[in-house]
N, C-alpha and C positions, 0 to 999 in steps of 0.2 A: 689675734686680737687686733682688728682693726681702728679702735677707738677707745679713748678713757675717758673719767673726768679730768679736768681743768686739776693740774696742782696749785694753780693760782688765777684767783680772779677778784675784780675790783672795779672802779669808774673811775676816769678821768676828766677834770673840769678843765672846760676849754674858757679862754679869755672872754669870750662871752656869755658865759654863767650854762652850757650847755655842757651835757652830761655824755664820754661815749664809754660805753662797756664793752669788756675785755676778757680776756682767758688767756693765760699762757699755761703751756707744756712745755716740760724737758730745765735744765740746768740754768739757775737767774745771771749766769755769768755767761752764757754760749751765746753763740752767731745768732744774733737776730733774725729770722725770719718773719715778715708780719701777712698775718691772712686775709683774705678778702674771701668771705665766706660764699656758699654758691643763693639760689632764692629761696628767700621766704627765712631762714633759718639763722640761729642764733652764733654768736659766740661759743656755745657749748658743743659746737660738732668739729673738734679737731680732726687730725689724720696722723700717721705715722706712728702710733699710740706706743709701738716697739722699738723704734728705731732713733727718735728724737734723743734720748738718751746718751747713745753707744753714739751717735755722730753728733753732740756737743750742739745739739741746735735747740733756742730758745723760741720755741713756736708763740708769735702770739696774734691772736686772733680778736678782732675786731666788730661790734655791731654797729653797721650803718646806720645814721637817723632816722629816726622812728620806730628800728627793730630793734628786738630786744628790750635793754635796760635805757638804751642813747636817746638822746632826749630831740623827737622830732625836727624837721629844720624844712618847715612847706614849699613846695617849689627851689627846694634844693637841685644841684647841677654838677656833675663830673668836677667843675673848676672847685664848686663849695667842699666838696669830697678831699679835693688835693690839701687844699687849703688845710684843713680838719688835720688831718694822716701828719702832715708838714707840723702846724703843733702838737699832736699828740705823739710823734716821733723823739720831741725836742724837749716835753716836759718828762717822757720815759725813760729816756735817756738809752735810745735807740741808735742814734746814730744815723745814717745811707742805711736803712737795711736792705737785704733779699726781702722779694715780696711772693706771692702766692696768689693767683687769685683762680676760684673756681667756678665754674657754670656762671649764673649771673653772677656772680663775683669780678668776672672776667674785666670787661671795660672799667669797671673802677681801677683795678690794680694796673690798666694800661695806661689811664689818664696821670696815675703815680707815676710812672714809667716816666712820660712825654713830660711830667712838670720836673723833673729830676729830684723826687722824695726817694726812690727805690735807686738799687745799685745795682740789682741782678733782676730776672721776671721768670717766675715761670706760671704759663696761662693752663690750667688742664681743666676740661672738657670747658673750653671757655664756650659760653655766649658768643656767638659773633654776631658782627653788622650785619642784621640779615635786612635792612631797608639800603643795601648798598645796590644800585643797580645792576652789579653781576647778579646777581641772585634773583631778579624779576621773574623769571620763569623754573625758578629750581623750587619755590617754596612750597610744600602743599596748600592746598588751597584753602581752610581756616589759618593757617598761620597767615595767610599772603591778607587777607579779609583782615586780621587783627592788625598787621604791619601798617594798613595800606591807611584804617583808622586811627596809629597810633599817630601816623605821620600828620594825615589832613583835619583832626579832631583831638589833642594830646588831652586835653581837660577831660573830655567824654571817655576817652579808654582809660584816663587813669579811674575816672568814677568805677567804671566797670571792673577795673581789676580790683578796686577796692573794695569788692564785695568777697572777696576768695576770703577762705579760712585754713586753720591749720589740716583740717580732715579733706578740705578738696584738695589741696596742694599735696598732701599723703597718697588720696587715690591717682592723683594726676601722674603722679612720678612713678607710681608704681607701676597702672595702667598701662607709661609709655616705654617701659626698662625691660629690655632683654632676659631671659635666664637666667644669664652668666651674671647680670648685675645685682637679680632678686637675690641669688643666693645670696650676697654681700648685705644686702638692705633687711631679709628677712633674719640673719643670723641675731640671736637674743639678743646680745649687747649691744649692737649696732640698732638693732631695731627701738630698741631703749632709748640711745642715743640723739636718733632723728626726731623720735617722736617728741623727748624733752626740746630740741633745738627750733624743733617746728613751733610747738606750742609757747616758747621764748619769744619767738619772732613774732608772732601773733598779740602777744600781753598788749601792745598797745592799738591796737585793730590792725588791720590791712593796709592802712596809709602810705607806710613805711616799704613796702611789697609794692605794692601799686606804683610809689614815683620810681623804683627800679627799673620797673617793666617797660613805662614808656619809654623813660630813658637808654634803657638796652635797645627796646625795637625800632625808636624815631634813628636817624642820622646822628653818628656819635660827632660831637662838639672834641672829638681827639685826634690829633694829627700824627696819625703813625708815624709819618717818614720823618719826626721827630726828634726818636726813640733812641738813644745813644747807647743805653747799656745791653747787656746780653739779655736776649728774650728765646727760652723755649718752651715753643707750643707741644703736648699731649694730650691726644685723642685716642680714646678703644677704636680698634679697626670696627666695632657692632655701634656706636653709638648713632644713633640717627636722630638726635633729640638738640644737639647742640651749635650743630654748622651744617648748612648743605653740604659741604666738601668735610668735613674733616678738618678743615685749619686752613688748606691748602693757601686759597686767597689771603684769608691773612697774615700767611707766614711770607708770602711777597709783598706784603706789603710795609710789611717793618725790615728795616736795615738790617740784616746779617743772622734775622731769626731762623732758626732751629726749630723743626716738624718732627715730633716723633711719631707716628701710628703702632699703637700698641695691638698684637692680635691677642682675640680670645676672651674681648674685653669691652663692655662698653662705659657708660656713665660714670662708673664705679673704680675708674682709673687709679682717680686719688687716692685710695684706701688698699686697693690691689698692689701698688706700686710706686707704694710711699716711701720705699728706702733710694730707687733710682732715683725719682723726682728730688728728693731732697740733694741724695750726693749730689745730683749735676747740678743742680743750686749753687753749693756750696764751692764744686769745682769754677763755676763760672764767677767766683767770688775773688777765687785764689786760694783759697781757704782750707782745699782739699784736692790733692790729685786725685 
């Protein structure tokens, strides 16, 4: 069982009359870990669905403005993000927690990292800066055409991304996933899962998708060498969808981070190898030898 439903879900009202929606898994009393979901997709697509339990961890999972339930926030920015997490941290009574972030999830939960909201990180199949100039000649060449637009036109690609819907972002993922990961995404409940978390993330159009995307592909507004707390990166050794390297460059880029290459495995990391991900979470917390 790689996923459930939410034991608990709800909204939280932020100081300025804005709405973000939530999901936690596992135990109201355990280790905080909070999620940064991967694109397009809601609150409702947790991970660890077995194991959050048995290791006392309180998953809770987060919709970014405009996805989902959370109540839009136009030209929002990495900083407005920190900000947001920082009170909704302090009215949940969260605490420093461990954070999570996955695929385009990625850079959000790092800018958590760099503003000191989070106490531990781990990035699996993050998103990377792929407008960083190491990567000028690694990207294929529609991604390199989308980068190259999102950077010298942000207004124009965010239009454009804002035309994607829950069923192309379905076939996109699927399209670009390995085997080893379909199996994971085709399996009934899992496949249930996405498709509710996609069609979530969509309730309020493409908006919410779209300011992501630039924001992932323009130059991230984050200063890795920042990063104080324990960050490790996970990558399937098959994923070819989420870094030209694997991690590699951005695990040099952050202070003292931790690269793992999983084999036999790509996008689908999360869900594959949710009991390791979490224990080293929790080990890098103190929490758990």
């Amino acid at each position: 069982m790689y996923v459930r439903a939410p034991d608990r879900i709800g909204e939280t009202r932020l100081s300025d009359g804005r709405l973000l929606g939530w999901a936690e898994w596992g135990p109201p009393e355990g280790t905080p870990v909070l999620f940064c979901p991967g694109a397009a997709t809601s609150r409702w697509l947790g991970f660890g669905a077995e194991v959050v339990d048995r290791l006392g961890v309180r998953l809770v999972s987060v919709d970014r403005p405009g996805l989902g339930v959370s109540t839009p926030l136009p030209g929002r920015t990495f900083a407005d993000f920190v900000a947001d997490i920082r009170q909704f941290t302090a009215v949940r009574g969260l605490g420093r927690p461990a954070m999570a972030g996955n695929s385009q999830g990625a850079p959000f939960a790092l800018a958590c990292a760099e503003g000191g909201v989070a106490a531990a990180l781990a990035i699996v199949s993050g998103a990377d800066e792929v407008a960083a100039p190491e990567f000028a000649s690694a990207l294929p060449d529609e991604l390199r055409r989308l980068v190259d637009w999102a950077v010298r036109d942000p207004a124009g690609a965010e239009n454009f991304f804002a035309g994607f819907s829950a069923d192309s972002m379905h076939d996109l993922v699927m399209g670009s996933s390995p085997e080893c990961d379909l199996a994971v995404y085709r399996e009934p409940g899992f496949a249930d899962a996405y498709r509710r978390a996609l069609n979530e993330g969509f309730v309020q159009g493409a908006a919410g998708y779209a300011r992501d995307t630039v924001l992932a592909m323009r130059p991230w507004s984050i200063d890795l060498k920042k990063i104080s707390v324990p960050v490790d990166l996970w990558y399937g050794e098959l994923d070819q969808s989420h870094s030209p390297d694997n991690g590699a460059l951005l695990a040099s880029r952050i202070p003292g981070a931790q690269r793992h290459l999983v084999p036999a495995i790509g996008g689908a990391v999360l869900w594959t190898h949710a009991e390791l991900i979490l224990s080293t979470l929790l080990a890098r917390l103190g929490t758990r030898s």
